[in-house]
C-alpha positions in Angstrom: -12.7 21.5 -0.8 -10.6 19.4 -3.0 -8.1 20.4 -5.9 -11.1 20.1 -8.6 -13.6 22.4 -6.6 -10.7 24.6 -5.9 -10.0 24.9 -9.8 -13.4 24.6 -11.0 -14.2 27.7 -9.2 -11.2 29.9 -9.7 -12.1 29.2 -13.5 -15.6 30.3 -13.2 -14.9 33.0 -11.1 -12.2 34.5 -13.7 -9.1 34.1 -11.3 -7.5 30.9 -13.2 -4.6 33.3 -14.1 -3.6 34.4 -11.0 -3.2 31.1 -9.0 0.0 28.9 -9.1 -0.5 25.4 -9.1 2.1 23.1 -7.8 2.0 19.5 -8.7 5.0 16.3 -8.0 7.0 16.3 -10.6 9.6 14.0 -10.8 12.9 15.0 -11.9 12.1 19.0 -10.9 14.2 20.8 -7.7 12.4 19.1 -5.0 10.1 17.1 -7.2 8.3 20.1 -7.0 6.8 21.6 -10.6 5.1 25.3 -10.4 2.7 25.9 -13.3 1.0 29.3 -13.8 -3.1 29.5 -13.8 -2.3 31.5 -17.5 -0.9 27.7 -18.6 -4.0 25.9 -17.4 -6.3 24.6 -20.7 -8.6 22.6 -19.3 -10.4 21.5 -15.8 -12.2 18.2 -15.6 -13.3 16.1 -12.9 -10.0 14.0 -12.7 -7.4 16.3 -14.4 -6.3 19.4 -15.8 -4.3 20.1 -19.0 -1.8 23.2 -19.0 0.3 24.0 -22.4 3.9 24.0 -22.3 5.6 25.2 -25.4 3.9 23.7 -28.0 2.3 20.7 -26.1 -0.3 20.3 -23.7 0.7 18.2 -20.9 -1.8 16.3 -18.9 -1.9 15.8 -15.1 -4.2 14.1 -12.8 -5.3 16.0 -9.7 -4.1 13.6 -7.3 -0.8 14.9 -8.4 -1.2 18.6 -6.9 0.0 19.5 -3.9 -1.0 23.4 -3.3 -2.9 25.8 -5.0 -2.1 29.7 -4.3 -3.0 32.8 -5.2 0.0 35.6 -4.1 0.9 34.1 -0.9 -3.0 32.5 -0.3 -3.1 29.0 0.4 -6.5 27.9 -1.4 -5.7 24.2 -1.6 -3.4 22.1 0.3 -3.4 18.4 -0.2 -3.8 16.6 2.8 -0.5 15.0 4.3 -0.5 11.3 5.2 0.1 10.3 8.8 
């Protein structure tokens, strides 16, 4: 499964809101960003939106790293060898 199936269901299963999604960010600890399912806006094909403050920020999947839910791995990207 990859990060768009793993989204696309959680959505349509009602369980957005309770994963974690974490994405590379650049400038975060560990260029590391955690955003909250309750953030997420939109799922498409190549990206998801997720509002922060008063603006929507855009990321493309190939960007996120893991996907949880409590503790629950549900996604992890594959790591190059």
């Amino acid at each position: 499964m990859n990060a768009f199936d793993c989204l696309n269901r959680l959505k349509w299963t009602n369980k957005l809101h309770q994963c974690t999604i974490e994405i590379i960010h650049r400038g975060a600890e560990n260029n590391i960003l955690k955003i909250k399912g309750t953030a997420v806006t939109e799922v498409k094909k190549t990206y998801f939106m997720y509002k922060s403050g008063p603006e929507e920020i855009f990321i493309p999947n190939h960007r996120i790293l893991r996907i949880t839910i409590k503790d629950k791995i549900l996604y992890e990207k594959a790591t190059k060898r």
